[in-house]
N, C-alpha and C positions, 0 to 999 in steps of 0.2 A: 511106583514111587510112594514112599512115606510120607504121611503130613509134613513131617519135619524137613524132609528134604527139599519139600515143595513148599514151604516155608524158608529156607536157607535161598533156595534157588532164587524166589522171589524178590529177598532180601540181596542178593549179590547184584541187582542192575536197577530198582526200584525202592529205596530206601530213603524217607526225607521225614525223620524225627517231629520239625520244626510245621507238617503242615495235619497234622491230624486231623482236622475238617473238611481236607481235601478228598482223604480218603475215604472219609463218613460219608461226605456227599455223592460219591464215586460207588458206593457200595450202594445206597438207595437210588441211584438213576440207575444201576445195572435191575435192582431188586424189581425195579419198575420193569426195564425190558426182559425180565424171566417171564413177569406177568402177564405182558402183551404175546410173549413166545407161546407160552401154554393157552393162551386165548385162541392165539391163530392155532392149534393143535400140531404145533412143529414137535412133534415127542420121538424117542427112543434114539439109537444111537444113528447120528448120520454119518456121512460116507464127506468128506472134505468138500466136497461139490455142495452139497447140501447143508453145511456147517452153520453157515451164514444166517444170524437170527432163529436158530432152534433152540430148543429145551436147552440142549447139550452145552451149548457153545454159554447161553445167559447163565445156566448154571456154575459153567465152571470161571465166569467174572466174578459171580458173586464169591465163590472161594476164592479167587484170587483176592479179591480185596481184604476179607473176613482176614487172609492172610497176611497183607499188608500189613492192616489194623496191629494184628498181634504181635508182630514186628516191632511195631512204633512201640508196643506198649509193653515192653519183655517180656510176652505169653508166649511158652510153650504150648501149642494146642493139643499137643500130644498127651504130656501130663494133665492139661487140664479135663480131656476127654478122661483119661482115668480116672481121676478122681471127681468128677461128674457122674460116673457110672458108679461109685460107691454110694453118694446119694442119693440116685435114681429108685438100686437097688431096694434101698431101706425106705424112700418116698412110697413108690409102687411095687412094693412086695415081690421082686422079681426073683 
């Protein structure tokens, strides 16, 4: 799946312009439990059994919200990754 689609998709059942703090705050209590996940060493890819509170599962909240966010805020993350990687390039000589 594409950023974009995974942005669209997001966007098709979780979409509330009106509460932008919701989701800020939603993104830093996920951010929080990524942190607790890689504490407890839940890493690599789990098996659905296993899902529950690992790397895997907190990581992919945090992109759900980041995704939310851009939502509410008419980012493409897609384009924006592009053209982040043209400054990168010229920042860090890549």
């Amino acid at each position: 799946m594409k950023l974009s689609e995974l942005q669209n998709h997001i966007k098709s059942f979780d979409h509330a312009p009106d509460l932008p703090e919701h989701y800020f705050l939603k993104l830093i209590e996920e951010v929080g439990e990524l942190a607790e996940a890689i504490r407890n060493g839940k890493v690599g890819q789990p098996s659905l059994e296993e899902l529950k509170g690992s790397v895997a599962e907190e990581l992919y909240d945090v992109l759900y919200y980041v995704c939310a966010l851009a939502n509410i805020y008419d980012i493409n993350l897609e384009q924006t990754h592009d053209l982040k990687e043209v400054l990168n390039k010229a920042k860090y000589n890549r």
